[in-house]
TITI-432373 format. One line per 10 residues: their letters; for each residue x, y, z of C-alpha. Coordinates in steps of 0.1 Angstrom, whole numbers, plus 5000, padded with zeros to 4 digits. Example, Ala and Ser with C-alpha at 12.3 -4.5 7.8 and 13.67 -1.06 7.14 Angstrom:
2
as> 5123/4955/5078 | 5137/4989/5071
//
This chain:
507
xxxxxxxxxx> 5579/5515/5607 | 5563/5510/5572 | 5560/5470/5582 | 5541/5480/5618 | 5522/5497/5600 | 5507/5467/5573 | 5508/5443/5601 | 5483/5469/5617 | 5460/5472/5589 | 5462/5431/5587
xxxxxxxxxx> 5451/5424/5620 | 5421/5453/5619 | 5407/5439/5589 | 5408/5406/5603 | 5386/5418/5632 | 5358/5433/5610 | 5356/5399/5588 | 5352/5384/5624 | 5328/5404/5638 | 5308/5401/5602
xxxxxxxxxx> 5309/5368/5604 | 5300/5364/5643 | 5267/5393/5636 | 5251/5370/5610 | 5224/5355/5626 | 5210/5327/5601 | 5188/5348/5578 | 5192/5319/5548 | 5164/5295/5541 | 5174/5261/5529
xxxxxxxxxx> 5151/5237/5510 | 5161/5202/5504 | 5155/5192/5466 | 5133/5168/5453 | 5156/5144/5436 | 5136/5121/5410 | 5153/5087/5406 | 5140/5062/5375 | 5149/5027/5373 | 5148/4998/5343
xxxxxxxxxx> 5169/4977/5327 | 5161/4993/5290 | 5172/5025/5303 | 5215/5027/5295 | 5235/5009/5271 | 5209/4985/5261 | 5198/4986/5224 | 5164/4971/5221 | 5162/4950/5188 | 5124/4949/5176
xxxxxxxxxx> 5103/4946/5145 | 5078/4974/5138 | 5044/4968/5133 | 5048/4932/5150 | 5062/4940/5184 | 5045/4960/5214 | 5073/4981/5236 | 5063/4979/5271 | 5084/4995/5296 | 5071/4999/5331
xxxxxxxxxx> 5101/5020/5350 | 5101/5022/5384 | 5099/5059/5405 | 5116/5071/5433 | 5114/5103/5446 | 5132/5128/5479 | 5107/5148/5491 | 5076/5150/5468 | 5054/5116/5466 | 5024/5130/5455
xxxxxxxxxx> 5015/5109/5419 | 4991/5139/5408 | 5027/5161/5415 | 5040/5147/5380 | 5034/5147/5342 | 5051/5123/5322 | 5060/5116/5285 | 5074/5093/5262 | 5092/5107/5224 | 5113/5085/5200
xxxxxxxxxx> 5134/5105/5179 | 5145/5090/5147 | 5183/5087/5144 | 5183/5086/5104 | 5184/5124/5087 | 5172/5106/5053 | 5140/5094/5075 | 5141/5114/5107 | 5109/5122/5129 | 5099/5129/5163
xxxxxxxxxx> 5066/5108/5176 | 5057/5113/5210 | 5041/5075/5219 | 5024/5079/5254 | 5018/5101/5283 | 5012/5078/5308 | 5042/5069/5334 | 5039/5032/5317 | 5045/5025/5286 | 5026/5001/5263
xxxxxxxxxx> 5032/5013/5228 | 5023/4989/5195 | 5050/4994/5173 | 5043/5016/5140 | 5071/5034/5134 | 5095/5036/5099 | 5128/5009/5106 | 5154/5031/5122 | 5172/5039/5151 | 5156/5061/5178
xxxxxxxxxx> 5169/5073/5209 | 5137/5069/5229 | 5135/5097/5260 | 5109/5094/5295 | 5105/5128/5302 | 5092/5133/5345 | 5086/5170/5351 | 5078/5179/5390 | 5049/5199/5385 | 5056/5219/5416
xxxxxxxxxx> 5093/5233/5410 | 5092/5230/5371 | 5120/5206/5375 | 5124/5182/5339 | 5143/5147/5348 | 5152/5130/5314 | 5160/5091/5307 | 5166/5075/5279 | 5168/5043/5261 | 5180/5031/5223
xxxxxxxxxx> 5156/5013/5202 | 5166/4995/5171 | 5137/4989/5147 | 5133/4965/5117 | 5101/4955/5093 | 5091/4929/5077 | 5082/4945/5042 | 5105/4927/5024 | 5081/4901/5006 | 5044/4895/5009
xxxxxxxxxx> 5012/4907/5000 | 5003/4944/4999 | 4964/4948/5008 | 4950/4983/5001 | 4916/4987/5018 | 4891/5011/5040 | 4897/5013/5078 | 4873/5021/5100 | 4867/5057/5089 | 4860/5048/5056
xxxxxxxxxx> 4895/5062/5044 | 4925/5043/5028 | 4946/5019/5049 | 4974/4996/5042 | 4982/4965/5056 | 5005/4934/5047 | 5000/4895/5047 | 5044/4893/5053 | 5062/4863/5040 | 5096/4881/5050
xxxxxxxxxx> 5103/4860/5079 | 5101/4825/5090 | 5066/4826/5096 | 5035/4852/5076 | 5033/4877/5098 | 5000/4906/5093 | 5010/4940/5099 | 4985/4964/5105 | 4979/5001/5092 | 5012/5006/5078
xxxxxxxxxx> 5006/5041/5069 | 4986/5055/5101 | 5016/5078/5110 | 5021/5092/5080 | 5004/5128/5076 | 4986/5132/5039 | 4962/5159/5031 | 4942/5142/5006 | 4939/5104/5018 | 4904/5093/5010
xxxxxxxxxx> 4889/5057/4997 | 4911/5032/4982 | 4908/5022/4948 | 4938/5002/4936 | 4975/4996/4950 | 5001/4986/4920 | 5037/4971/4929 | 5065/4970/4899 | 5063/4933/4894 | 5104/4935/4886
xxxxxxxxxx> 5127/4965/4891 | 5145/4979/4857 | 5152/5013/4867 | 5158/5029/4901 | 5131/5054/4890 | 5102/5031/4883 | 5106/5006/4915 | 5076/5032/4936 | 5044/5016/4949 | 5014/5034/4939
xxxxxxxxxx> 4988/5034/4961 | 4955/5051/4948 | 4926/5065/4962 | 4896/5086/4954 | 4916/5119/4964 | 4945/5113/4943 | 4977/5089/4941 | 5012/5083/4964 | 5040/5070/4954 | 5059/5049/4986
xxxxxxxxxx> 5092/5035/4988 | 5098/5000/4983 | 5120/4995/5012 | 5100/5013/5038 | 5071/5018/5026 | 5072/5056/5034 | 5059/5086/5008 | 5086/5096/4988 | 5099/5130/4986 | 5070/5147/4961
xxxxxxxxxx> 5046/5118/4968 | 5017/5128/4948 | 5015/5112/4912 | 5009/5143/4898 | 5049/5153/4899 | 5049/5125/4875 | 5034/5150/4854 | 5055/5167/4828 | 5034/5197/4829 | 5017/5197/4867
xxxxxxxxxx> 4990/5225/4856 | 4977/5193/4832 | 4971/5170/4859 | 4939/5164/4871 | 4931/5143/4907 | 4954/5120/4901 | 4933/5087/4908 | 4945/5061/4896 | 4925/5028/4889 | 4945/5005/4869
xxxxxxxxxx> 4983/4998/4863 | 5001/4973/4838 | 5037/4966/4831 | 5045/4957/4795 | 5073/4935/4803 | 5106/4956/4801 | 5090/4981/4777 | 5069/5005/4795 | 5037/5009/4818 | 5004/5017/4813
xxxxxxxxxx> 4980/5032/4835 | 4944/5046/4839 | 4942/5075/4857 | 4908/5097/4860 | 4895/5077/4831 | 4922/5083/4809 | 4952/5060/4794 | 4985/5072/4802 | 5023/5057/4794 | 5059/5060/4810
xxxxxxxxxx> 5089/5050/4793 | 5112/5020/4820 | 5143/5042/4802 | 5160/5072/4796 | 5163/5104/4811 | 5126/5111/4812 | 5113/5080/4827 | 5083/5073/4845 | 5067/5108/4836 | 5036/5112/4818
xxxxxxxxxx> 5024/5129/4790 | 4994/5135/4776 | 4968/5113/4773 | 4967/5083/4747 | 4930/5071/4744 | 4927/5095/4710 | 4934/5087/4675 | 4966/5101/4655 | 4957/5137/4647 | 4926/5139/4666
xxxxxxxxxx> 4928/5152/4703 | 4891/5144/4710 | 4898/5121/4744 | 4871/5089/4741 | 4861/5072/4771 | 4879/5035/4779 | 4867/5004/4797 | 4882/5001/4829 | 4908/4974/4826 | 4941/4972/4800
xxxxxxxxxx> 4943/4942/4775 | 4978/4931/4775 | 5003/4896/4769 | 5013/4884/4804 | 5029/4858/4784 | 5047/4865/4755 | 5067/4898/4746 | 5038/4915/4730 | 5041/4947/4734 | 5007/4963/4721
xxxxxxxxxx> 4980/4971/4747 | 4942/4970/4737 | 4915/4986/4747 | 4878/4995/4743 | 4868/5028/4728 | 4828/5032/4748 | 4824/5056/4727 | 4820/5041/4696 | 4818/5008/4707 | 4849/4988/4688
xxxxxxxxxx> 4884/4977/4700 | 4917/5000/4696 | 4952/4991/4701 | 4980/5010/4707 | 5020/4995/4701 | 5054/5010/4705 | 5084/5005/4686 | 5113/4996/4703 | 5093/5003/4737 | 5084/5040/4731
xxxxxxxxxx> 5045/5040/4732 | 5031/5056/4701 | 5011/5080/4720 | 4979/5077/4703 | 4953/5045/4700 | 4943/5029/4663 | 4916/5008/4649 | 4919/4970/4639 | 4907/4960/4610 | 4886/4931/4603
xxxxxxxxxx> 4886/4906/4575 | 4865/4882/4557 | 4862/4848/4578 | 4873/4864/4610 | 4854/4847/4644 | 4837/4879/4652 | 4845/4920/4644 | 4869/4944/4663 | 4835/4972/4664 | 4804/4950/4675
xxxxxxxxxx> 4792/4981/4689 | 4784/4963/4725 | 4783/4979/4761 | 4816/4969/4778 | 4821/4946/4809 | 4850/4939/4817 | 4886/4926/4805 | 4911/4896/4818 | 4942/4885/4811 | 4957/4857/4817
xxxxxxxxxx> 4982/4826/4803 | 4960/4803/4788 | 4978/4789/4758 | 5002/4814/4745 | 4989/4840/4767 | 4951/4846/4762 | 4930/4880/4767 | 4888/4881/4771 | 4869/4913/4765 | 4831/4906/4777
xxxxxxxxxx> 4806/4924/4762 | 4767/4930/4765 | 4737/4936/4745 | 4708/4941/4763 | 4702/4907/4782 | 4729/4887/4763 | 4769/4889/4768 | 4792/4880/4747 | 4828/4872/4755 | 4860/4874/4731
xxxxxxxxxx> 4892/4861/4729 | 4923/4872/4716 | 4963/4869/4714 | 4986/4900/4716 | 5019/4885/4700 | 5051/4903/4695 | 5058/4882/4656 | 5020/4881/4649 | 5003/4910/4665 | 4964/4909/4677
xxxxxxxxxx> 4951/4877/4669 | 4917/4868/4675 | 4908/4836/4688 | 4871/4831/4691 | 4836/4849/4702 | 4814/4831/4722 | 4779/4840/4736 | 4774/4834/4770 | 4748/4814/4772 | 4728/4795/4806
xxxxxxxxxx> 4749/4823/4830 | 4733/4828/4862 | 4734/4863/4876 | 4759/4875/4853 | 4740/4911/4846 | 4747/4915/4886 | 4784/4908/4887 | 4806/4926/4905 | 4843/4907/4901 | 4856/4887/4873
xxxxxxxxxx> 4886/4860/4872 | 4896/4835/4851 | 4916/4802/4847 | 4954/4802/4837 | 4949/4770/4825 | 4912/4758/4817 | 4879/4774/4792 | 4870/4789/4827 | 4855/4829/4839 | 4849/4829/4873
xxxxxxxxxx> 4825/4863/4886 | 4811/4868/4920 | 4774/4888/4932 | 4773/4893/4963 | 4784/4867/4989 | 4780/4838/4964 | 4807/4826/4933 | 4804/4817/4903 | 4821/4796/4870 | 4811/4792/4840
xxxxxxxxxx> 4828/4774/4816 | 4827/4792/4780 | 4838/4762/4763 | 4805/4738/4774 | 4786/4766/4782 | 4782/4757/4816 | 4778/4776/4846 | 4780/4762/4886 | 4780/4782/4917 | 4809/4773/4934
xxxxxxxxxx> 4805/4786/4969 | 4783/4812/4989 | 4802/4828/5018 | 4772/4831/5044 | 4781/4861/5064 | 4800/4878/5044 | 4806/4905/5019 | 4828/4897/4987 | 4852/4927/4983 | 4877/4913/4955
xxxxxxxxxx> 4887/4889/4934 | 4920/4884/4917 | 4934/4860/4896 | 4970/4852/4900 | 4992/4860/4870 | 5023/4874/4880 | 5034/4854/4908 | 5033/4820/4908 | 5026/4814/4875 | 5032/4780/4864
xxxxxxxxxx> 5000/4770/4886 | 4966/4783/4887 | 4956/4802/4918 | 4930/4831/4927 | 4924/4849/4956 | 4891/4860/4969 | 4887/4885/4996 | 4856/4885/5021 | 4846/4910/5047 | 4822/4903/5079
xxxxxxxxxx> 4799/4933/5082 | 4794/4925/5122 | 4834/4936/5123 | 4848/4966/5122 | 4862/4979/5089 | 4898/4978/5101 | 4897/4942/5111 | 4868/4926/5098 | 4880/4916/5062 | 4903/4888/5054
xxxxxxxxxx> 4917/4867/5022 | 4924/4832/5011 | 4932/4813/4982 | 4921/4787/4962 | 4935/4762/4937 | 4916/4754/4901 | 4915/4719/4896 | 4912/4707/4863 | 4884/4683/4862 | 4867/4670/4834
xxxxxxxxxx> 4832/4671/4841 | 4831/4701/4866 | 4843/4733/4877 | 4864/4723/4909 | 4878/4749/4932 | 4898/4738/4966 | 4907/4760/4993 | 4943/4757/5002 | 4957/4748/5036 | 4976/4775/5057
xxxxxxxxxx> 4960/4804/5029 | 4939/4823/5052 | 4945/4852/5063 | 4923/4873/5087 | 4922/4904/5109 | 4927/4929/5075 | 4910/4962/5068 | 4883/4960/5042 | 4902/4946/5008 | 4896/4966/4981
xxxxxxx> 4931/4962/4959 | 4964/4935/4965 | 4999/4930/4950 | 5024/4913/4956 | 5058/4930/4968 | 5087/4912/4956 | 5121/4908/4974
//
């Protein structure tokens, strides 16, 4: 009775789930969905292998859609994100459904994501490909200059790979606050402590340090976390840096002379400033370049005190800076006197006989230019005074050089050069660069120095600022009757930003 009974109940709920099923009538709308599909050989297991600021990535994918052809119907866009958590970074690169992006990205690896939203349903389709970049900062020259918003830009003349490639506006993704006019880049000419191998790039807003290997702002960038007391730092601009061989470094930074040790726990912060004399705090204004041995292992650095118009020094022992600058004395016989109380020009350095240093003075309508020796067993020697005589637009000069090898100062006003040899007292224009705008000249000292080489930089004004400067090299000739130049083959380089400062970036 008990199993009639379930069998009952069985077959009457089997006739309501019938007749619910037979009442429904269809009352469910269906809409088919827009499936997005995107095609190209990038997108998968592929890992693109390119060089960053060389190489353009161009990927052109092609679209196919269900339902929904409308082109206005879809937004698009295009993000690498960087793969390395020391580096990192997300940079969206276009927003276009083709992609034509120059390369100027930090070396990584990115996973690089087209992003297709259907603008009607809200709908996101996501592809991806793998992007392996690389740089060519290993070796070259470093050229700090103004782009064409008048603000600092870096570029490179790259001697990395097989052939000098340029690389353009290395820093243009790189978000500073303060990032105004360039005014000198400095590169560690050799690496003897981990904490000392930063590139300093300088402007009118205040100094960055970048890593060598990527050329990136390091963590704390500004200069003035070099500082040991931050609340003491000023702007930070900095406008000339030396290193003493594998003593220490010296730098002027808003006007004043500061030192870091290349050792010990403390290295590469500064102090206070050094242009003062022991005992007496009262800061006196320098001339805008350091005296210092390229040659020997001289360790002194000399300067001029504008103040009071004489020549101070300031030496370390066992390469801890002294901290405070000193007066030479003079003696009876001596080619000329460390205080001739003369407006300051300029000084150069270079390796003419033992290593040679000229400080040019003026007085009035006549300059005067001195030589002297900084020697590690003789100290500052002086070497001669001679005045300047039959110069030609010298009180107009806006960039000194001089010869490695030969009795030669080259200077430059405006688009035309100049040398003038200090041992005959002879002076020759060498070249005038119709068209152009002479934005730097540089003697080489620290790179190839067993030959004598400068580089001169030009700018064409009809350009714009970004592109329109370039450099090339020349070789000094010695010749015995007249100051020879020649411009070497394969040395050119165009299509840079407006030079203002170069260094050379070792390996």
């Amino acid at each position: 009775m008990r199993m009639i009974y379930k069998i009952f109940l069985i077959g009457l709920l089997g006739i309501f789930l019938f007749e619910s099923c037979y009442d429904d009538k269809g009352n469910y709308s269906y809409r088919a969905i827009n499936e997005i599909t995107v095609k190209h050989d990038f997108f998968g297991d592929t890992v693109l292998r390119m060089y960053s600021f060389v190489d353009t990535l161009r990927v052109f994918p092609e679209i196919s859609t269900t339902v929904n052809h409308d082109p206005d119907n879809y937004e698009y866009e295009w993000v690498a994100v960087g793969g390395d958590p020391t580096i990192g970074g997300q940079y969206t690169l276009g927003k276009e459904k083709d992609l034509v992006y120059p390369i100027t990205l930090p070396s990584q690896s990115y996973s690089v994501y087209f992003k297709i939203q259907d603008k009607s349903t809200g709908l996101t389709t996501i592809s991806s490909l793998s992007l392996q970049l690389s740089t060519l900062f290993s070796r070259g020259w470093l050229v700090l200059g103004e782009g064409d918003d008048g603000r600092t830009q870096l570029d490179m003349v790259s001697t990395g790979g097989e052939d000098t490639t340029l690389l353009k506006n290395i820093l243009q993704e790189v978000d500073l606050q303060e990032w105004g006019k360039p005014t000198c880049i400095f590169v560690p000419p050799y690496r003897p402590a981990a904490a000392l191998n930063y590139i300093h790039v300088g402007t009118d807003k205040g100094t960055y340090r970048l890593s060598t290997s990527t050329l990136l702002p390091i963590e704390g960038a500004h200069l003035k976390w070099s500082f040991y007391d931050v609340s003491a730092a000023g702007e930070c601009v900095m406008t000339e840096a030396v290193q003493i061989m594998g003593y220490y470094r010296a730098a002027l930074v808003d006007g004043n002379l500061y030192y870091t040790e290349l050792g010990g726990q403390q290295a590469c912060f500064f102090g206070s400033p050094s242009n003062h004399y022991k005992g007496n705090y009262d800061l006196f204004p320098v001339g805008d370049k350091i005296g210092y041995s390229v040659k020997e292992r001289g360790y002194a650095t000399v300067l001029y005190n504008k103040r009071d118009g004489r020549f101070v020094y300031q030496e370390s022992g066992y390469g801890t800076p002294v901290g405070y600058c000193a007066d030479m004395s003079d003696r009876v016989g001596d080619p000329f006197s460390w205080k001739p109380e003369y407006e300051y020009v300029t000084t150069l350095n270079c390796h003419k006989g033992s290593g040679s240093t000229y400080t040019i003075l003026r007085d009035g309508s006549d300059f005067y230019l001195y030589s002297y020796r900084i020697s590690y067993s003789f100290g500052i020697i002086k070497q001669l005074m001679v005045k300047m005589d039959n110069v030609i637009d010298l009180d107009k000069a806006e960039f000194f050089g001089t010869s490695n090898m030969l009795s030669v100062i080259y200077y430059t006003m405006g688009n035309k050069l100049y040398g003038y040899d200090f041992a005959r007292r002879k002076c020759e224009l060498l070249k005038t660069f119709d068209g152009y705008e002479i934005t730097l000249f540089l003697s080489d000292i620290l790179v190839e120095t067993s030959k004598d080489y400068f580089y001169i930089a030009l700018y064409n004004p009809a350009k714009p600022a970004s592109t329109g400067g370039e450099i090339r090299k020349y070789a000094i000739v010695d010749d015995v009757d007249d100051i020879v130049i020649k411009e070497e083959k394969g040395s050119k380089w165009e299509g840079l930003c407006k030079v203002k400062s170069i260094a050379y970036k070792p390996r």
